[in-house]
N, C-alpha and C positions, 0 to 999 in steps of 0.2 A: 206521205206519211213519214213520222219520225221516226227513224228506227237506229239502234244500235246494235253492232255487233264486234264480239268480243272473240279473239281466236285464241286459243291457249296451245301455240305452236310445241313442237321440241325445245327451241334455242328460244323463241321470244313470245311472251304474250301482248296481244296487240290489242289497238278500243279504234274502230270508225265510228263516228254517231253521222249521221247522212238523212236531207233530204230525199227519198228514193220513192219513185214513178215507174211506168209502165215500162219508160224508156231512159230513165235517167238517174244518175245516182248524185249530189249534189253535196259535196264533203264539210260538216260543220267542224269537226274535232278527230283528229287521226292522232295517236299515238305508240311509243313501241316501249317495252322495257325487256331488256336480257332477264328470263326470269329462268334457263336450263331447264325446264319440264321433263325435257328426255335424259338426263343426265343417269347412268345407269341402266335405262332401260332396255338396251341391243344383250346387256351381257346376264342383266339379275331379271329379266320380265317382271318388276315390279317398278312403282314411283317410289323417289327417293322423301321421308319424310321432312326432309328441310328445301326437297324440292315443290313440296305438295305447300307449304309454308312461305315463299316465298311465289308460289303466284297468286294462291288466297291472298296474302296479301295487296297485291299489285292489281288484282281485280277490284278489292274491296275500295282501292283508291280511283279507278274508275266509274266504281256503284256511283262514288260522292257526284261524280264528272258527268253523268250519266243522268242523274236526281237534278241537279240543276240545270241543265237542258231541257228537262220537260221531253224525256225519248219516250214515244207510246210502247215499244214493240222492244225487248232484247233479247238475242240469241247468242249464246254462247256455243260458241263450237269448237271441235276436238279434231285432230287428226294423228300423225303417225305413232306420236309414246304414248296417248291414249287407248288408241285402235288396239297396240298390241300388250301394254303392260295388262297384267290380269286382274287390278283393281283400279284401271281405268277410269268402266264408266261407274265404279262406284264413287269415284273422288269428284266426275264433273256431276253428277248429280247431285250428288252433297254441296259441292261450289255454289251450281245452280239454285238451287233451294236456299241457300243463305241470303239471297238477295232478291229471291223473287224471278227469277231468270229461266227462261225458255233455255235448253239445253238439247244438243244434237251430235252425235259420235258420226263425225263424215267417212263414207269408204271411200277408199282410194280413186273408186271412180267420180264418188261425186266431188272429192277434191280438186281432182282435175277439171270437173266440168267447171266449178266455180271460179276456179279460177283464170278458169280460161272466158267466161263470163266477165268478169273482171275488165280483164286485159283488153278484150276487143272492145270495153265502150271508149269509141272515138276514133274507130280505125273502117275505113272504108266498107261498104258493104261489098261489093265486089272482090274486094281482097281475101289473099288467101293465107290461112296464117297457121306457123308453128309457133306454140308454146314451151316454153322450158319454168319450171317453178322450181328452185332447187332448195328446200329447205331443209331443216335440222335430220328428221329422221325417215322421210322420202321425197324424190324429184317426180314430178309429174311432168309428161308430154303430151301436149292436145295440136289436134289440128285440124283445122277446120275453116267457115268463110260463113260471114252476118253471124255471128257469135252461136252456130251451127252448129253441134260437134262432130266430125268425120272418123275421127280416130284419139282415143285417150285411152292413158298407161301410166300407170302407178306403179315408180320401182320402190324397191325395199335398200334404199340409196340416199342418203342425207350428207350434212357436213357435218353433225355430230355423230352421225353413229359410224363415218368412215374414221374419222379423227380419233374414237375410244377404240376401233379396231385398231389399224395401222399408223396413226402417226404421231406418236408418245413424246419423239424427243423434242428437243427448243436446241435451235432451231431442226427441221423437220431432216432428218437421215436417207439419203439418194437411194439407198436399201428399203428405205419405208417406202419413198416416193413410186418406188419401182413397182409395190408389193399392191400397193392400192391401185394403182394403173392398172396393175392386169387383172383385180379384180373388178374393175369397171368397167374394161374393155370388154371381160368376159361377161359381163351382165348383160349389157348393150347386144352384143351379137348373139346373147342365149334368149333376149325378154325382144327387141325390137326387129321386128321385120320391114324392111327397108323397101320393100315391096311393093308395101300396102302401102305408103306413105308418096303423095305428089307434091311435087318441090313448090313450094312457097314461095309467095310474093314478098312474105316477110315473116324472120326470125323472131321471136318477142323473147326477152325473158328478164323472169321477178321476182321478188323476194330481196332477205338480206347480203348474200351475197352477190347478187348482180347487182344493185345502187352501191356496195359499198367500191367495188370495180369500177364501178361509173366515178364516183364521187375522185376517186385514187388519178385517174385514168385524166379527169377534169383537173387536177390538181386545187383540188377547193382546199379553201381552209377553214371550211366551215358549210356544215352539209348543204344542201338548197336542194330539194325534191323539185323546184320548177327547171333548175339548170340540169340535172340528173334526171328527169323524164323525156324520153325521147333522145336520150345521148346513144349515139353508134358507135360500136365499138369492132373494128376489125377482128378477124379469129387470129391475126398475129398481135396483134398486141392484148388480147388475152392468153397466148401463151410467152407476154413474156412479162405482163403484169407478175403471171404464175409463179414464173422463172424466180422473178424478186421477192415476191412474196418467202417462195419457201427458204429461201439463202439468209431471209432475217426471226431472228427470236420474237417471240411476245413481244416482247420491251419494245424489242427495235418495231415493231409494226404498231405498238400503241402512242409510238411518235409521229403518227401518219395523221394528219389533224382531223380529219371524217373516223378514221377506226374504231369504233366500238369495243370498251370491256371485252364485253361475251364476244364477240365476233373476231377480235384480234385472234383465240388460240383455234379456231376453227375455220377458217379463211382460206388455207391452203387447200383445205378439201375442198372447199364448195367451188374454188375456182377451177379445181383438176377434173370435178363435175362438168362444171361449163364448158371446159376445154374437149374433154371428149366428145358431149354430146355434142358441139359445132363438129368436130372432124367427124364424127360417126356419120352423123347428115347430111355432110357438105357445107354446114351454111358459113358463107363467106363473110358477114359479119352480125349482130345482132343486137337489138332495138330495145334499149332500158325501159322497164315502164315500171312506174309507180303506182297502175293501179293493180288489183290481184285479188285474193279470194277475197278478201272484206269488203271489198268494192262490187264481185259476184254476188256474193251471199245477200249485202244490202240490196242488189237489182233483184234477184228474188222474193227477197220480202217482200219488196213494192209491189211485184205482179202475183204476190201470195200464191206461190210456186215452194215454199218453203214455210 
């Protein structure tokens, strides 16, 4: 079945259109645009209306993308500044209805399951695998073996909504750096228990901040998701991609030939995310993957589980 699915993130909204089977998700058309969804949302509990405007729009330009593909099935789905602004699901249903569009408000848990769905098509059945998602305005952690889930956790933990809290200045203040640190440490040791958690064959993790790592880390000069899937990346050399990152400005990191608009002023956070949760868990280093909830959600629709 053809199916598409549309994510209207915090920081970015995304289009897969996919082949997708019982067992398989087979990618026709993948795209991303910075469109800040969550912009506001941690401090005002509502959507900003030139935030609400700017992904309407950017949707509207995947309907076209979407109409000439001939996709039977679209679902649009919502997670963290939808879940919690309070005219959230008024705005995705309104979206949704503009185009004709199956529309879904994911919770946390089934965020993480999706995408941790995602993530394992392609990775051993026997393997045993932690997830990290770290987006705009929460990181999800799964863990699990044959795309099972064992254990998933939805923090109230993003790179935009630690970056609207604590890290205002260009370039980012050792006082800020300090300040979000130990709000993150404190979440990790208040939300995760370590306990319940068995060490992993393999680290995964997705989203905008971990390729755009990968990409920096590869020294591209010019993105490539086949050279950035499957790249490993040491937990030292994430904290000392970190280290550079936060010692340069916007500017200075939107000279980094892969950086992203949107993802340049929030980059520091997402990576101070990654950084923790590898030291929280131990894991000694961890495994880029480019596929993730859009790639879940699509294996869902195929086994109309969704």
């Amino acid at each position: 079945m053809k199916v598409g699915v549309i994510d209207t993130g915090t920081n970015s909204t995304r289009l897969l259109v996919a082949e997708a089977g019982e067992e398989h998700v087979h990618e026709l058309e993948r795209l991303t645009t910075v469109t800040r969804l969550g912009d506001g949302v941690d401090a005002g509990g509502r959507l900003r209306p030139q935030a609400r405007r700017r992904v309407h729009a950017c949707v509207g330009r995947y309907a076209s993308i979407i109409q000439e593909l001939g996709v039977l099935r679209v679902l649009l789905i919502a997670t963290s500044s939808v879940r919690e602004a309070s005219d959230g699901e008024e705005f995705l249903t309104s979206l949704a209805d503009s185009y004709g569009f199956e529309s879904r408000v994911l919770s946390g848990e089934e965020e993480a399951r999706l995408s941790f769905a995602g993530a394992a098509l392609g990775i051993g059945p026997d393997e045993r695998v932690t997830l990290f998602d770290i987006g705009g305005g929460s990181t999800e952690m799964v863990s699990g073996r044959d795309g099972n889930v064992e254990f998933a956790l939805s923090l109230k933990l993003g790179c935009v909504r630690l970056t609207e809290r604590f890290l205002k200045s260009d370039p980012v203040e050792s006082a800020e750096l300090q300040a979000a640190s130990a709000y993150i440490g404190d979440m990790l040791e208040r939300e995760i228990n370590l306990g319940l958690l068995i060490k992993p064959d393999r680290t995964i993790a997705v989203a905008g901040t971990a390729t755009a790592l990968a990409a920096m880390d590869l020294g591209l000069q010019g993105y490539d998701r086949k050279l950035v899937h499957g790249h490993v990346i040491r937990y030292e050399r994430i904290a000392e991609l970190l280290s550079q990152l936060a010692a340069m400005t916007v500017a200075q990191k939107l000279d980094i030939p892969t950086m992203e608009t949107g993802r340049a002023d929030v980059v520091v956070a997402g990576a101070l995310i990654l950084e923790h949760l590898m030291r929280y868990t131990g894991a000694g280093d961890v495994f880029i993957s480019e596929l993730d909830i859009l790639d879940g959600t699509a294996l869902f629709m195929g086994r109309r589980l969704i």
